[in-house]
ZATOR-793120 format. One record per residue: x, y, z of N, C-alpha, C, O, CB in turn; residue number from 1. Coordinates in steps of 0.001 Angstrom, whole numbers. Each point is the difference from the previous one (the first is absolute). Glycine has a CB too. Layout:
<atoms>
ATOM / n_xx / n_yy / n_zz / ca_xx / ca_yy / ca_zz / c_xx / c_yy / c_zz / o_xx / o_yy / o_zz / cb_xx / cb_yy / cb_zz / kenu
ATOM / X / Y / Z / X / Y / Z / X / Y / Z / X / Y / Z / X / Y / Z / NUM $
...
</atoms>
This chain:
<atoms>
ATOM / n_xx / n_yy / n_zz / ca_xx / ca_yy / ca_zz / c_xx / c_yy / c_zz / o_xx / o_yy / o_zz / cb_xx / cb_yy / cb_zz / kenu
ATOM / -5154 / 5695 / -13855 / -1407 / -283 / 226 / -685 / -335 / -1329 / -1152 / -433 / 17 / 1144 / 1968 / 1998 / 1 $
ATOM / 644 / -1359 / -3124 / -685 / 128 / -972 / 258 / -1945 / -891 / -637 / -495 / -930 / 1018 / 4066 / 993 / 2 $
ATOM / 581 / -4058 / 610 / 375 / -1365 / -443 / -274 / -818 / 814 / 193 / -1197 / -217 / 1300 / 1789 / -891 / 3 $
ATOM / -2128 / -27 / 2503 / -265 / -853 / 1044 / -1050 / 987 / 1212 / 175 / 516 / 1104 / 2495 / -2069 / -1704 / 4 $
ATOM / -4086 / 1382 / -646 / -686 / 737 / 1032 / -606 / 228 / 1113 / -527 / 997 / 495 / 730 / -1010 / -1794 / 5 $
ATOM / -19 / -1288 / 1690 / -540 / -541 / 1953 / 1126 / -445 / 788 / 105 / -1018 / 684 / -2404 / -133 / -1285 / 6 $
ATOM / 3441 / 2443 / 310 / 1820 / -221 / 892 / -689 / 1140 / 811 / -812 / 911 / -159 / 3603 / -1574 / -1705 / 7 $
ATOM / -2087 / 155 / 2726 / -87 / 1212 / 1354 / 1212 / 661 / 81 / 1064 / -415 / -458 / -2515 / -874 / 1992 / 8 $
ATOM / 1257 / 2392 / -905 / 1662 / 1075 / 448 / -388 / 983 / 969 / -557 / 1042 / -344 / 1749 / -906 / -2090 / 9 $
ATOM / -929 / -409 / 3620 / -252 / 988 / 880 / 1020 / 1118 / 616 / 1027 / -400 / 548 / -2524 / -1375 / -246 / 10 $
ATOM / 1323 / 2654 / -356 / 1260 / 1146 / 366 / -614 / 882 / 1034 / -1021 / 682 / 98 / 2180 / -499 / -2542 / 11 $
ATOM / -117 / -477 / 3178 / -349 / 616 / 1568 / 1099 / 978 / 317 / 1099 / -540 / 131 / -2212 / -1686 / 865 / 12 $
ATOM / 1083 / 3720 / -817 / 442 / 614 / 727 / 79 / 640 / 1417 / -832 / -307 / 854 / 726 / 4 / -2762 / 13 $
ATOM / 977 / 1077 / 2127 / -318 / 430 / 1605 / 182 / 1368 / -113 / 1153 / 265 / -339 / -305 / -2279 / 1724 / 14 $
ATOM / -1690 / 3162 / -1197 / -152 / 1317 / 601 / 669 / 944 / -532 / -344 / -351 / -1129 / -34 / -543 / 2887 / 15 $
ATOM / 1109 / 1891 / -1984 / 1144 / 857 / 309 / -638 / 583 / 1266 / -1162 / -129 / 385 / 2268 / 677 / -2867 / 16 $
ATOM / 71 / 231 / 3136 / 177 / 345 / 1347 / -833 / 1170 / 236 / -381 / 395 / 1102 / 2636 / -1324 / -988 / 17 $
ATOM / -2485 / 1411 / -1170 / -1179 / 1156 / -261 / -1072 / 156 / -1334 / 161 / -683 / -1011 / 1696 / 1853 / 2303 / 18 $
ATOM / -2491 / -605 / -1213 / -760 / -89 / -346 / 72 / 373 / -2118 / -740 / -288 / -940 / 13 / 615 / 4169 / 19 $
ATOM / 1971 / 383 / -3088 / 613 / 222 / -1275 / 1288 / -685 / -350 / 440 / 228 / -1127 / -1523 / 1786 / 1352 / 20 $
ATOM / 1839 / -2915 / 659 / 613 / -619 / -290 / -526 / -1451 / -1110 / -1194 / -296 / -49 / 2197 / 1695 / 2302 / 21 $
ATOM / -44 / -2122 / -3004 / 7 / -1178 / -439 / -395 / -1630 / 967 / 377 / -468 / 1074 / 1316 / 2212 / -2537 / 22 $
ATOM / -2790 / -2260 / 188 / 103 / -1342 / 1040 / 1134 / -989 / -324 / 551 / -251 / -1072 / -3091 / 306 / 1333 / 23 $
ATOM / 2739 / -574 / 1055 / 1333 / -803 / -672 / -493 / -1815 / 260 / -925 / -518 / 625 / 3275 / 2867 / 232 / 24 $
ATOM / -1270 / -2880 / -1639 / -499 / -1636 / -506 / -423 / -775 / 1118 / 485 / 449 / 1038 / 1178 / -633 / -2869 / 25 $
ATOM / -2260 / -640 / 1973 / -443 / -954 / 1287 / -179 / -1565 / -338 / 253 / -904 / 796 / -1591 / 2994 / 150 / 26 $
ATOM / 925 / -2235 / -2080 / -132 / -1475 / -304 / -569 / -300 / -1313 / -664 / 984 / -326 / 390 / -1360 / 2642 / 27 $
ATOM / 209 / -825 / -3523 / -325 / -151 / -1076 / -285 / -1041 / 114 / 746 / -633 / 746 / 172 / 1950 / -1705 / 28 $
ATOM / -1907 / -1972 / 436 / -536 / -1434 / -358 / -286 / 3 / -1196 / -509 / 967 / -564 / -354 / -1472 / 2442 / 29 $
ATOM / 1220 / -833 / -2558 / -260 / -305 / -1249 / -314 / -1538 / -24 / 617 / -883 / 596 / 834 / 2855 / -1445 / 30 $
ATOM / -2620 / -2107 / -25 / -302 / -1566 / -74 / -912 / -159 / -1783 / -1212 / 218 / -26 / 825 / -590 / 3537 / 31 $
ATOM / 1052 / 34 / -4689 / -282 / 204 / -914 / -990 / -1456 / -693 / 329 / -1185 / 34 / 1894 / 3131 / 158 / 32 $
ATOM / -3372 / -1391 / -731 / -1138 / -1299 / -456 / 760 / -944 / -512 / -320 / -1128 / 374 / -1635 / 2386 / -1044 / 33 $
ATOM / 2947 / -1191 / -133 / 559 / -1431 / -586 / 499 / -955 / 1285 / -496 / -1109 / 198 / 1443 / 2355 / -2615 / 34 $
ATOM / -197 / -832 / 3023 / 429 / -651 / 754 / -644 / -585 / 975 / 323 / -1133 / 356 / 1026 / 2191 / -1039 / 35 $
ATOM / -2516 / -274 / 1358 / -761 / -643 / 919 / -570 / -1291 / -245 / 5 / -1084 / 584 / -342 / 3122 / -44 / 36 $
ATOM / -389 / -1352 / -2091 / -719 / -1222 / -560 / 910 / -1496 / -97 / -379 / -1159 / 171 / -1012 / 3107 / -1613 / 37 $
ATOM / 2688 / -1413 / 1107 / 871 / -1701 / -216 / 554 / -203 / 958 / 788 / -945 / -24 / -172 / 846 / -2020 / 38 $
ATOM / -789 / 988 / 3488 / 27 / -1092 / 875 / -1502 / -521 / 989 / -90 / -904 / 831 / 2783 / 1868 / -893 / 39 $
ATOM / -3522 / -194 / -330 / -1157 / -1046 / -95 / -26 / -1569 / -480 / 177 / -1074 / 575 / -1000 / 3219 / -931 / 40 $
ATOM / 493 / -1715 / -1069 / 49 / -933 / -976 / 906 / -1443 / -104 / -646 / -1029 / -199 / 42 / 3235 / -647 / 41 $
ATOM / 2355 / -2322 / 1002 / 610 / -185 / 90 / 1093 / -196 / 976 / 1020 / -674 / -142 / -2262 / 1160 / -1359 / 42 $
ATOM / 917 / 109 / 2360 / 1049 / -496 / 1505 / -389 / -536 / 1293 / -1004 / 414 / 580 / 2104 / 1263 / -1277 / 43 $
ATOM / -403 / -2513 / 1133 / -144 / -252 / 1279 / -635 / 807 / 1150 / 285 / 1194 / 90 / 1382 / -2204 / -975 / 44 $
ATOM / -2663 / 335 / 1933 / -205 / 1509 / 779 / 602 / 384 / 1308 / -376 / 279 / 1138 / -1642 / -443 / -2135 / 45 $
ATOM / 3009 / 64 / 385 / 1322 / 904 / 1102 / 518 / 1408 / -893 / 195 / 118 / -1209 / 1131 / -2793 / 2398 / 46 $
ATOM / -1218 / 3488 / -285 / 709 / 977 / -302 / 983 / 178 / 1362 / -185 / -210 / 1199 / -1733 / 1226 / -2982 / 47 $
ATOM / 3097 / -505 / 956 / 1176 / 523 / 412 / 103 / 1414 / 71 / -346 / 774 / -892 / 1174 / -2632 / 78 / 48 $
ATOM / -175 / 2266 / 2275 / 131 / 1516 / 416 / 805 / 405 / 146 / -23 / 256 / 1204 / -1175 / -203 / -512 / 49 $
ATOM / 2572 / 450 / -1284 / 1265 / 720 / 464 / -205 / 1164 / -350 / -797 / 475 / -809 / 2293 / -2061 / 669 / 50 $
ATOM / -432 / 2217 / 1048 / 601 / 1767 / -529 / 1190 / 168 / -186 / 720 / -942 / 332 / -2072 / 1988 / 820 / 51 $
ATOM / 1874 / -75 / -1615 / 1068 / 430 / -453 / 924 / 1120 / -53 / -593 / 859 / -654 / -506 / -2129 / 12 / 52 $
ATOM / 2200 / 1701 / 973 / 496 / 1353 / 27 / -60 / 716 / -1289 / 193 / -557 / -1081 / 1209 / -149 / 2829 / 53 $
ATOM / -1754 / 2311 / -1559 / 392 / 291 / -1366 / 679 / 1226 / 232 / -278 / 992 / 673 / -1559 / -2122 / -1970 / 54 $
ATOM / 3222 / 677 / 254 / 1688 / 451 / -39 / -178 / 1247 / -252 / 923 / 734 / 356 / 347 / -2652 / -1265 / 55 $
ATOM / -2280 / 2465 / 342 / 411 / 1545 / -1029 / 183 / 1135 / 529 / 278 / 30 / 1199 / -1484 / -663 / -2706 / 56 $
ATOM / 1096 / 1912 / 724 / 33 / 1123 / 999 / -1014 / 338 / 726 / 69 / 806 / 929 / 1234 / -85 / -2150 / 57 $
ATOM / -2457 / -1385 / 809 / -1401 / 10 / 1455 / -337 / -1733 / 159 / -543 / -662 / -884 / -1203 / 3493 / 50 / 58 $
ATOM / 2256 / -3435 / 2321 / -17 / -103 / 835 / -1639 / -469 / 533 / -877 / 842 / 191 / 3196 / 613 / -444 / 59 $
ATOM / -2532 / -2972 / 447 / -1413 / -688 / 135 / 634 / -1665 / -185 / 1028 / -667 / -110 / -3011 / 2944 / -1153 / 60 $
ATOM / 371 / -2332 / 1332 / -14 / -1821 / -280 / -1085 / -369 / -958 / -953 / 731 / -270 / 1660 / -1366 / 2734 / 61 $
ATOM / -505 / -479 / -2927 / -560 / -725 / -1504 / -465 / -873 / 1324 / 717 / -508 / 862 / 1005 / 602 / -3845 / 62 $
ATOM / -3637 / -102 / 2816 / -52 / -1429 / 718 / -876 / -703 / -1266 / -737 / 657 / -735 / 708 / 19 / 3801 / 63 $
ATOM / 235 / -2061 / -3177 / -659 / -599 / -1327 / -511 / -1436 / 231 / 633 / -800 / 689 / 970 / 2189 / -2172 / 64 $
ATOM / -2893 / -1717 / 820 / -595 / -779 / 543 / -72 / -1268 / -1386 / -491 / 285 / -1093 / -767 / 1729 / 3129 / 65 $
ATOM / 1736 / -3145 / -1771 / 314 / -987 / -1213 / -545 / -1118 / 50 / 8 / -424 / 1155 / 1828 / 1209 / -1402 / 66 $
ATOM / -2397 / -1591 / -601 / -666 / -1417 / -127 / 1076 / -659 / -910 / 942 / 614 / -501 / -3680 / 30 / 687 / 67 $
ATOM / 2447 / -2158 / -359 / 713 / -1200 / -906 / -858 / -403 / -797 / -1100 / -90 / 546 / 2481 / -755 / 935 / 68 $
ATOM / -1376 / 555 / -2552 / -670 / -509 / -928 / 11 / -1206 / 56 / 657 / -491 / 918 / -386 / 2045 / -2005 / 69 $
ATOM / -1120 / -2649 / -43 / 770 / -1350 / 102 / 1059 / -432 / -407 / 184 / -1199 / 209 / -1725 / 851 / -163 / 70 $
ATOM / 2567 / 1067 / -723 / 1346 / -684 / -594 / 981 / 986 / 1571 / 1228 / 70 / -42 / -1690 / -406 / -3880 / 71 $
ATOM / 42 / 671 / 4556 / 768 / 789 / 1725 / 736 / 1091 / -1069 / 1213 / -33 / -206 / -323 / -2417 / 2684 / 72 $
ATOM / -1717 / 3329 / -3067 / 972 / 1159 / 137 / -1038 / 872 / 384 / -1180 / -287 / 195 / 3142 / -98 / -1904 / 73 $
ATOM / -1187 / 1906 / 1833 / -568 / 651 / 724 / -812 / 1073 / -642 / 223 / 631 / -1034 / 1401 / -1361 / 2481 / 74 $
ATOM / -2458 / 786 / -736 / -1462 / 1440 / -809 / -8 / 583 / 1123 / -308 / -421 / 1115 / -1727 / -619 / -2814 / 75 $
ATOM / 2544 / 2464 / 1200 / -661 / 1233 / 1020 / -1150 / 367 / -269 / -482 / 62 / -1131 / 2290 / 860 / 1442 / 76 $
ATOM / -2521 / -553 / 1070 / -920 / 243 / -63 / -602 / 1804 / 347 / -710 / 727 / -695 / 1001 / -3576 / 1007 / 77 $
ATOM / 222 / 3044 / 760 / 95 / 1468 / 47 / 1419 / 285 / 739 / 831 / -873 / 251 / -3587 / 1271 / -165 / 78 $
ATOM / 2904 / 1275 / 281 / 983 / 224 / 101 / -221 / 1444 / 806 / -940 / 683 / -406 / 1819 / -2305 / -1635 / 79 $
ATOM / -151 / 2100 / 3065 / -88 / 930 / 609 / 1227 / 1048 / 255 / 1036 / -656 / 105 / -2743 / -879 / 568 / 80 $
ATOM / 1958 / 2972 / -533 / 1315 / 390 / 100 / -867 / 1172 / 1010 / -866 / 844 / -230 / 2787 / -1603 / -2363 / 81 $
ATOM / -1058 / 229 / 4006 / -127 / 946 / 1192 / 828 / 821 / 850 / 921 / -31 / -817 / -2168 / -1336 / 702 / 82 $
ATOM / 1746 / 2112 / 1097 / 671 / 833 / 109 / 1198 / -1214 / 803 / 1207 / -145 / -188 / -3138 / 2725 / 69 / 83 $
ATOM / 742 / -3475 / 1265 / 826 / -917 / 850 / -427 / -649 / 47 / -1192 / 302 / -65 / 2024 / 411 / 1017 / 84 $
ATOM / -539 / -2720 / -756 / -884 / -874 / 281 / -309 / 152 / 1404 / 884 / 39 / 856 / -170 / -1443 / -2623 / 85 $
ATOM / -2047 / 1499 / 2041 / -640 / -223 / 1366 / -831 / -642 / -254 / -383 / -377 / -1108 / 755 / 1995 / 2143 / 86 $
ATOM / -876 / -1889 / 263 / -1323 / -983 / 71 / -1386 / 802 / -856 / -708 / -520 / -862 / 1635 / -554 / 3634 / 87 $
ATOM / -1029 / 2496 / -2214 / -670 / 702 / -720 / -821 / 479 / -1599 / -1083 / 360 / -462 / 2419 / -420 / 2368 / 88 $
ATOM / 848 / -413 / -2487 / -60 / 47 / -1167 / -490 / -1751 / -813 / -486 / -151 / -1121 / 2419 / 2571 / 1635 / 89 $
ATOM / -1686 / -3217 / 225 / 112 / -1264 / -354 / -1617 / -410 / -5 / -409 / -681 / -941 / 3045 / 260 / 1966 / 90 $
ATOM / -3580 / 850 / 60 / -1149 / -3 / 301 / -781 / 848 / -881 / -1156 / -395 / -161 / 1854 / -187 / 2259 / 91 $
ATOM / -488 / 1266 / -2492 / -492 / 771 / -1401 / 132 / -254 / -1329 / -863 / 362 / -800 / 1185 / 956 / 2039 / 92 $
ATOM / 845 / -2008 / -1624 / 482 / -1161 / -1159 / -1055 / -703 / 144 / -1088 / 271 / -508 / 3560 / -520 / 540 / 93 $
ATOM / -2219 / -741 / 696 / -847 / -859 / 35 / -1562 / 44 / 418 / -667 / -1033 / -60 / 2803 / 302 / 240 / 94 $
ATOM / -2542 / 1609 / 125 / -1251 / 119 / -189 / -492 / 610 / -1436 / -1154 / -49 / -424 / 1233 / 171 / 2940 / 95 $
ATOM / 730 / 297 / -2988 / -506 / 466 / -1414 / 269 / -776 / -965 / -249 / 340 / -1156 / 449 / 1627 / 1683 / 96 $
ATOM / 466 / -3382 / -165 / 492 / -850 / -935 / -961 / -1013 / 310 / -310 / -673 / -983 / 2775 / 1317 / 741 / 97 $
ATOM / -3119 / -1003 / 1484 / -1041 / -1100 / 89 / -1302 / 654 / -355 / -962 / -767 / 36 / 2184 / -582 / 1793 / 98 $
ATOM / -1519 / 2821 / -2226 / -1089 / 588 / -537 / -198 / -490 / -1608 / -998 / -458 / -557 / 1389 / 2504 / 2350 / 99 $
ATOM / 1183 / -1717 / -2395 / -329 / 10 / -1700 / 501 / -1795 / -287 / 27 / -374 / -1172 / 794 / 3695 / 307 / 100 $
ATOM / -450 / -4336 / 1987 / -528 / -1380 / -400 / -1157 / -705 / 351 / -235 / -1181 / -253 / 2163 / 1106 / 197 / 101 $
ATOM / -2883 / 1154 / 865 / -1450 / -633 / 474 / 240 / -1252 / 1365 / -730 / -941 / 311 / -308 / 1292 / -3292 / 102 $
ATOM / 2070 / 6 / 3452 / 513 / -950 / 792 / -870 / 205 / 1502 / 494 / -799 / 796 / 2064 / 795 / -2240 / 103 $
ATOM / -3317 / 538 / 1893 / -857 / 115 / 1011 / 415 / -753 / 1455 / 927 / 464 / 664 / -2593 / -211 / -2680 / 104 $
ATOM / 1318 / -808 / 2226 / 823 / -932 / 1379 / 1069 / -1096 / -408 / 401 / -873 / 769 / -2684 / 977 / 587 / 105 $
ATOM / 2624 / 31 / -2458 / 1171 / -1400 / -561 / 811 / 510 / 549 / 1134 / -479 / 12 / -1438 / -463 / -2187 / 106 $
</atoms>
């Protein structure tokens, strides 16, 4: 935050089962000022939406949201790590990703 002070990061947990138990992970968003800005500035206005498995010993998905510049390479733009892709989760990406590009009905 301190090299990029208008990046967003949202961290969402879920409950423990009582009231003294631990909350456990639910979802992360990340969308950092440099990048938004150059794909403002600089890219085409398409963005690209895939997800991804992730191999490790915890178990989720990378969903990540990407633009082209003008020479076609690629700028990420934000990036999400959730428990499962659902519609749920995908609908929450992306609403928090058309919030921090001002994208309103585009």
């Amino acid at each position: 935050m301190r090299t990029n002070p208008e990046s967003k990061v949202v961290i969402e947990t879920i409950p423990g089962a009582t009231p003294t138990s631990k909350q456990r992970f639910d979802r992360m968003y990340v969308c950092f000022t440099s990048q938004r800005e150059t794909w403002i500035e600089s890219c085409r206005p398409i963005i690209g939406l895939d997800g991804a498995f992730l191999k490790w010993d915890i178990k989720g998905q990378l969903l990540a949201a990407v633009g082209r510049d003008g020479d076609n390479r690629i700028v990420p733009i934000a990036w999400a790590v959730v428990e499962i892709e659902n519609n749920i989760n995908w609908e929450w990406f992306v609403k928090l990703l058309k919030a921090d590009l001002g994208l309103e009905n585009g």
